[in-house]
PLY file of the C-alpha trace (Angstrom):
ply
format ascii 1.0
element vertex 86
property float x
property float y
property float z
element edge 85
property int vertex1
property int vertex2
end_header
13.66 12.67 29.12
11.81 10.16 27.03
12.39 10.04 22.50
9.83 9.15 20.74
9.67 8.73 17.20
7.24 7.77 14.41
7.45 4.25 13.01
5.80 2.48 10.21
5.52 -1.23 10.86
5.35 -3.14 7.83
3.62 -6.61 8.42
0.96 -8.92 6.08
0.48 -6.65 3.40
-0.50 -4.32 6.01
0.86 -0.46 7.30
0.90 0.87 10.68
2.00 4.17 11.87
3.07 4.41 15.28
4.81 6.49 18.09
7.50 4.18 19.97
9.64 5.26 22.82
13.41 5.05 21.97
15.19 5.46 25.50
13.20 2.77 27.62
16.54 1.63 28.93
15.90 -2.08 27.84
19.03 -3.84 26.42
18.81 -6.88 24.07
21.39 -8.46 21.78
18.91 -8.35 18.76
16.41 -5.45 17.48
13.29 -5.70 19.31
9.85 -4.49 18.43
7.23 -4.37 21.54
3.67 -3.59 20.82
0.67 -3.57 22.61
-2.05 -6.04 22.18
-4.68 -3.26 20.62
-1.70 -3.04 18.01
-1.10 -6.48 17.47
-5.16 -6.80 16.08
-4.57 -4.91 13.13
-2.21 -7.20 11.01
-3.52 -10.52 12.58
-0.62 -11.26 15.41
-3.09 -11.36 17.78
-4.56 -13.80 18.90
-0.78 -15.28 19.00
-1.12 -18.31 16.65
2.57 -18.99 15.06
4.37 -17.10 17.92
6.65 -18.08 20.63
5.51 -17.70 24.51
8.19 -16.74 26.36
7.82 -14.96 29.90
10.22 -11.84 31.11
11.00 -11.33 34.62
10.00 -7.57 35.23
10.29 -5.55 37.92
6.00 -6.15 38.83
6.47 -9.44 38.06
6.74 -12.31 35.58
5.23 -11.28 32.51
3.73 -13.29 28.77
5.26 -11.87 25.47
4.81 -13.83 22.42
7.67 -13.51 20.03
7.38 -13.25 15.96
10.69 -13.34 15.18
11.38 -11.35 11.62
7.89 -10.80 10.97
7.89 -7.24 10.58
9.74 -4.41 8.07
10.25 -1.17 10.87
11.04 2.40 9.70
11.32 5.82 11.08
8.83 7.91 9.44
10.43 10.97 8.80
8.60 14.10 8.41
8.60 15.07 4.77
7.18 11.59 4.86
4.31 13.06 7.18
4.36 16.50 5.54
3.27 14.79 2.32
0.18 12.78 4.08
-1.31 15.99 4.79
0 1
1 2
2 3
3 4
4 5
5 6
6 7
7 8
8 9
9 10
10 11
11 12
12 13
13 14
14 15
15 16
16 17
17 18
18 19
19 20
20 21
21 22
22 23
23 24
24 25
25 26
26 27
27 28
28 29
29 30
30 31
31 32
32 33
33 34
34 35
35 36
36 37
37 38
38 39
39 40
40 41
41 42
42 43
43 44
44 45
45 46
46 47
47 48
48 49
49 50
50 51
51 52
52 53
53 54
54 55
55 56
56 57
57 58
58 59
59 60
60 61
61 62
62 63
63 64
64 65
65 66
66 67
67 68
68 69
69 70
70 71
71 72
72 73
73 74
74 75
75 76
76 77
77 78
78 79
79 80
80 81
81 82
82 83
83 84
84 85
């Protein structure tokens, strides 16, 4: 069963609320943040300008991720938090 949760992504000056899947079964040694590209417009990482390219070996295939490493301040959202927005 997939966990999601809400996040609030904290990056340029600029807030994002999210949902992010918790259980995707990915293992790294370091906290790891992976958003999509239509994400990744709204505070400026994308186009990638000061990232690092690296590629992952996946299961379809090799695939680009471009790494900003400590860029962002992450947080679950909890839901007084989203009680109060409303």
């Amino acid at each position: 069963m997939a966990v999601r949760v809400k996040l609030r992504i904290c990056l340029n000056n600029k807030v994002v609320s999210t949902n992010a899947l918790v259980n995707s079964g990915y293992e790294a040694d370091t906290p790891q943040l992976m958003i999509p590209i239509v994400l990744a417009k709204y505070p400026g990482l994308w186009p990638p300008e000061s990232a690092e390219e690296d590629v992952f070996n996946i299961v379809g295939g090799p695939l680009s991720v471009w790494i900003y490493r400590n860029a962002a301040d992450v947080a679950v959202a909890s839901s007084e938090e989203e009680k109060l927005k409303r």
